[in-house]
C-alpha positions as a Python dict, from the first residue, in 0.01 Angstrom:
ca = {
    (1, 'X'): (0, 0, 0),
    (2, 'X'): (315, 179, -202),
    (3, 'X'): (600, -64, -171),
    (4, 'X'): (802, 54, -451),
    (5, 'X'): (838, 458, -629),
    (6, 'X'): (992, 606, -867),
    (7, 'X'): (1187, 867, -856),
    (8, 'X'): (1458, 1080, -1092),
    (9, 'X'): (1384, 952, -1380),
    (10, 'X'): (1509, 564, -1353),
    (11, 'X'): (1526, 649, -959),
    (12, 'X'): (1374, 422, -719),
    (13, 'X'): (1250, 388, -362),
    (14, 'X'): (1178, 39, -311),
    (15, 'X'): (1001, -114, 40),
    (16, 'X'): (1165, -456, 108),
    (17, 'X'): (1108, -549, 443),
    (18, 'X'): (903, -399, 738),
    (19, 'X'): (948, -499, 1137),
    (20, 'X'): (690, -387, 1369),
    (21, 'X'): (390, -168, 1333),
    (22, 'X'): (216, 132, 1565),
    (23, 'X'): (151, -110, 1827),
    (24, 'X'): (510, -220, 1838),
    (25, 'X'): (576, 118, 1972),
    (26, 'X'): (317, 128, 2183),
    (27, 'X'): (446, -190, 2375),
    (28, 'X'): (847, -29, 2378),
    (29, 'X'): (692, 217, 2559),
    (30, 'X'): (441, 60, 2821),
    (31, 'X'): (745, -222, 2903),
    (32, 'X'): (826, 44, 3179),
    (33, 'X'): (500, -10, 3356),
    (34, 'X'): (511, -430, 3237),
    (35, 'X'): (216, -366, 3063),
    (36, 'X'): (144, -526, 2704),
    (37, 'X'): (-95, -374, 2446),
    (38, 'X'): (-282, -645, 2226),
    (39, 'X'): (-496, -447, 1999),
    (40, 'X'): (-394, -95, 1918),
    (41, 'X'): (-671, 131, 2053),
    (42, 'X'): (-762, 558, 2107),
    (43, 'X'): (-551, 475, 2392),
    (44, 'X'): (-260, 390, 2235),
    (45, 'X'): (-338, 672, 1998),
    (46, 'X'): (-291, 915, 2269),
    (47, 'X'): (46, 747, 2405),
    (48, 'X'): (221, 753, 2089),
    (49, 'X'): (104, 1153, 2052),
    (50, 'X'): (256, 1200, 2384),
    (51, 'X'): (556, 1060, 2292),
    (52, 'X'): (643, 1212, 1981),
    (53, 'X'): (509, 1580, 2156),
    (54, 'X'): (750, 1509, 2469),
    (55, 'X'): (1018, 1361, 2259),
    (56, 'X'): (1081, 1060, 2405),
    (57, 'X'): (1227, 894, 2102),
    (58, 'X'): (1321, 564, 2241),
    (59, 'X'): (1025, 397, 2152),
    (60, 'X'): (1054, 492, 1818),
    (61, 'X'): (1364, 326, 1735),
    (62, 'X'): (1246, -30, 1746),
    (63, 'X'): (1012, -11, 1456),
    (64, 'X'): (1252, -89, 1145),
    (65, 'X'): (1234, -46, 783),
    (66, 'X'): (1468, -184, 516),
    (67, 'X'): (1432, -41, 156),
    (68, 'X'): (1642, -85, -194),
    (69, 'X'): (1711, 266, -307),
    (70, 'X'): (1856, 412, -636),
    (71, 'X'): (1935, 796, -674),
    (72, 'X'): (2186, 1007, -809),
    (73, 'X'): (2561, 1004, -665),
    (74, 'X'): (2507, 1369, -603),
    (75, 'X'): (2149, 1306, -392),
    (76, 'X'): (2339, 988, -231),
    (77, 'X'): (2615, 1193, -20),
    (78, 'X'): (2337, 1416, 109),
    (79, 'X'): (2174, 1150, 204),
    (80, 'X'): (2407, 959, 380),
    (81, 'X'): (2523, 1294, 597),
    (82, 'X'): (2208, 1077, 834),
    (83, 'X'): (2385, 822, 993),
    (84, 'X'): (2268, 769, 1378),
    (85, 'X'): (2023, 504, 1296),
    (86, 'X'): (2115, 389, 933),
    (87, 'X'): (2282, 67, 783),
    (88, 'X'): (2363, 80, 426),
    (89, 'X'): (2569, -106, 194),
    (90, 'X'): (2609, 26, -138),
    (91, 'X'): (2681, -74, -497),
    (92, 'X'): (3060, -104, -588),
    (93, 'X'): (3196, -23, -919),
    (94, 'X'): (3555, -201, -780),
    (95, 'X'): (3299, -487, -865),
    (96, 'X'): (3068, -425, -1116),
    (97, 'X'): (3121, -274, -1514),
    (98, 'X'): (2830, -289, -1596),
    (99, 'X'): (2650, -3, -1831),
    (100, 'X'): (2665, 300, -1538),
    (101, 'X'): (2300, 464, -1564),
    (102, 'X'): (2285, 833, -1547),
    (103, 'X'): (2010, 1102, -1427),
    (104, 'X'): (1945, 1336, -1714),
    (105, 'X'): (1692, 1638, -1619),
    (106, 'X'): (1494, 1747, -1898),
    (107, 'X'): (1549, 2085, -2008),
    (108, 'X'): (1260, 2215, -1804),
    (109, 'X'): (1443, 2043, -1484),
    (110, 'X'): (1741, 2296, -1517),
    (111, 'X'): (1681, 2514, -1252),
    (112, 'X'): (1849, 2858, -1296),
    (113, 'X'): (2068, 2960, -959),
    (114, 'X'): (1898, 3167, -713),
    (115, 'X'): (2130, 3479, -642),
    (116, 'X'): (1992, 3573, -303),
    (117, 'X'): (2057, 3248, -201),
    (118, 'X'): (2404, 3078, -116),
    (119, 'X'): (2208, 2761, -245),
    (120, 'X'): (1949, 2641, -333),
    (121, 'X'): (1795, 2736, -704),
    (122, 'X'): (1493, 2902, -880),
    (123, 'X'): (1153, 2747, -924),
    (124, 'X'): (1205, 2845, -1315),
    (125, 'X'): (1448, 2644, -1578),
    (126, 'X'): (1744, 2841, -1683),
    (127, 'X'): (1774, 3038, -1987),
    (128, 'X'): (1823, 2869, -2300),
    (129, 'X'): (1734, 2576, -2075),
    (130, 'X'): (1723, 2349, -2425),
    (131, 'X'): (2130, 2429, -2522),
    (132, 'X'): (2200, 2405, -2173),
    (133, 'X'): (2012, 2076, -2156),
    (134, 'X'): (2226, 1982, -2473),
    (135, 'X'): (2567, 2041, -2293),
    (136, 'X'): (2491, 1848, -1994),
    (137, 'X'): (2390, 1523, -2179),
    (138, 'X'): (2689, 1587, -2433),
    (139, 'X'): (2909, 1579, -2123),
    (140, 'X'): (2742, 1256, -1953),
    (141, 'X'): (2747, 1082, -2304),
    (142, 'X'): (3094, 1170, -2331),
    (143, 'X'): (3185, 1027, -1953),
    (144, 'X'): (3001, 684, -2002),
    (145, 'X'): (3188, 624, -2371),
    (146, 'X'): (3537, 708, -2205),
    (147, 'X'): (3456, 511, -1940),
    (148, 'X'): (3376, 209, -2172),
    (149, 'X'): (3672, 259, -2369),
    (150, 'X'): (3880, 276, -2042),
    (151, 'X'): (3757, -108, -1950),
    (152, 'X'): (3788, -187, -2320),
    (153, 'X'): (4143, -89, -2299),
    (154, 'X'): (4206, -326, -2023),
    (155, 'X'): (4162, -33, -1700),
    (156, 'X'): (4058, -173, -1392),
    (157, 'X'): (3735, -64, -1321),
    (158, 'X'): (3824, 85, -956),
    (159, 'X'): (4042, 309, -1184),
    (160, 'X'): (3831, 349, -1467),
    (161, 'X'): (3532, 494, -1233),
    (162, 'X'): (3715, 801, -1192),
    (163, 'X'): (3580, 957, -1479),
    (164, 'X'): (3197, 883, -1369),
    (165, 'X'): (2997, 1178, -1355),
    (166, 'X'): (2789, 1259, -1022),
    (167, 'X'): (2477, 1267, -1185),
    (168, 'X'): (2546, 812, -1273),
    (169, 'X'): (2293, 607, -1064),
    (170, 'X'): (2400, 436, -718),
    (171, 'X'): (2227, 181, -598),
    (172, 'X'): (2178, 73, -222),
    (173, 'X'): (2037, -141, 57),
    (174, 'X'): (1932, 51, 348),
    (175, 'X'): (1848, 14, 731),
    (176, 'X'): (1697, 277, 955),
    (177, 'X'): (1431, 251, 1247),
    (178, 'X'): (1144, 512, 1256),
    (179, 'X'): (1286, 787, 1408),
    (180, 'X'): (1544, 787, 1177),
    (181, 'X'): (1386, 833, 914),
    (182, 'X'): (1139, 1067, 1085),
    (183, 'X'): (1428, 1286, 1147),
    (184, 'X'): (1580, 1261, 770),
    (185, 'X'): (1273, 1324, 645),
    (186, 'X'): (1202, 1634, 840),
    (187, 'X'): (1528, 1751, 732),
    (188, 'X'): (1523, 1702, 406),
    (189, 'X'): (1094, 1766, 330),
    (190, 'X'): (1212, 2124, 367),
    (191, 'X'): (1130, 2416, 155),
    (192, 'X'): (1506, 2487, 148),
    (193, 'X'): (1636, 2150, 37),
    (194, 'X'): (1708, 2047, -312),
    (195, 'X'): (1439, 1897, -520),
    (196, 'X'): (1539, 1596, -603),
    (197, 'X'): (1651, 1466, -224),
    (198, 'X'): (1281, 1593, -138),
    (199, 'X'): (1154, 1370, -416),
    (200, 'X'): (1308, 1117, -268),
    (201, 'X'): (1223, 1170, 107),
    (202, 'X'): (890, 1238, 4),
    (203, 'X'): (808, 888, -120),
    (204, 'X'): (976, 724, 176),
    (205, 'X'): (749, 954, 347),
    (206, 'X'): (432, 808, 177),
    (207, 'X'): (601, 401, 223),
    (208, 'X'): (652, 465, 598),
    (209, 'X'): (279, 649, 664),
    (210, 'X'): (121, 342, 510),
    (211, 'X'): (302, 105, 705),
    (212, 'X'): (306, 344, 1049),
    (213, 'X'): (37, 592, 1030),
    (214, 'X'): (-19, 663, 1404),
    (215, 'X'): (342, 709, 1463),
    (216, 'X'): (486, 883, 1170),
    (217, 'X'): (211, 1164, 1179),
    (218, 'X'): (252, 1217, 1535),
    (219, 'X'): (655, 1228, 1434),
    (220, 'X'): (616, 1431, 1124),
    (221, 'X'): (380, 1677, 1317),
    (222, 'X'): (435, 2026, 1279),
    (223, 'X'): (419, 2120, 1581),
    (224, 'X'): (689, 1848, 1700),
    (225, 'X'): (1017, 1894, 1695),
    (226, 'X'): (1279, 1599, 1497),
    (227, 'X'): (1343, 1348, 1696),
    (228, 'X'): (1669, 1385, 1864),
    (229, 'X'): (1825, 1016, 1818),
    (230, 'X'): (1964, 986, 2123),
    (231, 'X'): (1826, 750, 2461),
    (232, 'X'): (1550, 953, 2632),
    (233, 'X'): (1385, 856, 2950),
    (234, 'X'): (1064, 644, 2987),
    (235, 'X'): (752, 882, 2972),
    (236, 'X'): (570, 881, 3335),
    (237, 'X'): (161, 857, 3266),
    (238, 'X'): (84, 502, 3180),
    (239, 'X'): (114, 504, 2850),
    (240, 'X'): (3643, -115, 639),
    (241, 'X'): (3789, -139, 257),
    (242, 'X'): (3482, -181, 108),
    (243, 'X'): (3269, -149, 431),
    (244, 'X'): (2939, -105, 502),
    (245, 'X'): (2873, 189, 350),
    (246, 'X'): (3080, 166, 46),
    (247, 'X'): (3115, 456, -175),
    (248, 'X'): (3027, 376, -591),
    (249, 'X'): (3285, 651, -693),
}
């Protein structure tokens, strides 16, 4: 069972801590109707389909997940635009000076722009993907020595930050229940989102389909909609300062 992934490089997705299973949904769901599920059966199957097809999200929420996840600063802000469901406390470099770690693509990561797109890129590197490759880790290299030689020169290091790239490494602990992260990864699984949040998505994906793999097909379905994470009725057949989400840069 994948508990921990890499991703990006020196990226991570990393399982810590699972509450609940299919059947823990199942019983959320048959509480209305004081019944109690001890085995998960074809049954139970069923009910959780019908409740991902019908939407009724509820039930959903009281599976929970808690991983350890390191990405790019860059990935990290689209990631936490999903908050309805999330805790996360992040990495703070008021704290910490140690060695920042940076994502470098290789050349043949450099996607060129896509002009008939407002974003989004090409499937193909850039031109001259190798010099452009060259300027990019000239540019990090250059970041991570001023940044050392601001510290060195006695800079705090909530000042000396500043001149962090958005490709250095943050590091966080994260909360979500199921349909959270049923509706993140909907979101961001798409065709039209950037690769590297994808990468990442996708091997929460593969973590949370071990660990629920009744419910998070019948969430990820195609032909059912993202959860909408707000309270949703019972179905009817029996069935601060540094705060918690503190920001590296």
């Amino acid at each position: 069972m994948a508990q921990n992934m890499t991703v990006c490089g020196n990226g991570f997705v990393e399982c810590l801590e699972v509450f609940g299973n299919d059947l823990t949904v199942v019983n959320a769901a048959r509480v209305s109707f004081a019944k109690e599920s001890k085995e998960f059966t074809n049954q139970d199957a069923r009910l959780v389909k019908y409740l991902a097809r019908h939407n009724h999200v509820t039930p959903f929420f009281h599976p929970q997940v808690r991983f350890r996840i390191k990405m790019p600063i860059f990935v990290a802000r689209e990631w936490y635009r999903h908050q309805i469901g999330f805790a996360r406390n992040e990495v703070s470099r008021r704290y910490v000076d140690t060695p920042p770690e940076v994502w470098q693509p290789t050349a043949e990561e450099i996607r060129a722009r896509d002009p008939r797109a407002k974003q989004g890129s090409k499937d193909c590197p850039v031109e001259s993907c190798v010099d452009v490759y060259n300027i990019m880790k000239t540019a990090q290299d250059d970041a991570l020595k001023t940044y050392s030689d601001l510290l060195a020169a006695g800079v705090a290091p909530e000042i000396a930050r500043a001149v962090l790239p958005q490709s250095m490494l943050t590091e966080f602990i994260e909360t979500g229940s199921l349909a959270a992260y049923a509706r993140l990864c909907k979101l961001r699984l798409d065709p039209t989102a950037q690769k590297e949040i994808r990468d990442f998505a996708g091997a929460v994906e593969k973590i949370l389909y071990a660990h629920f793999p009744v419910s998070w097909a019948a969430l990820m379905d195609s032909d059912v909609s993202a959860p909408v994470l707000a309270p949703a009725p019972a179905p009817a057949p029996a069935l601060t300062g540094e705060s918690s989400m503190n920001v590296i840069m």
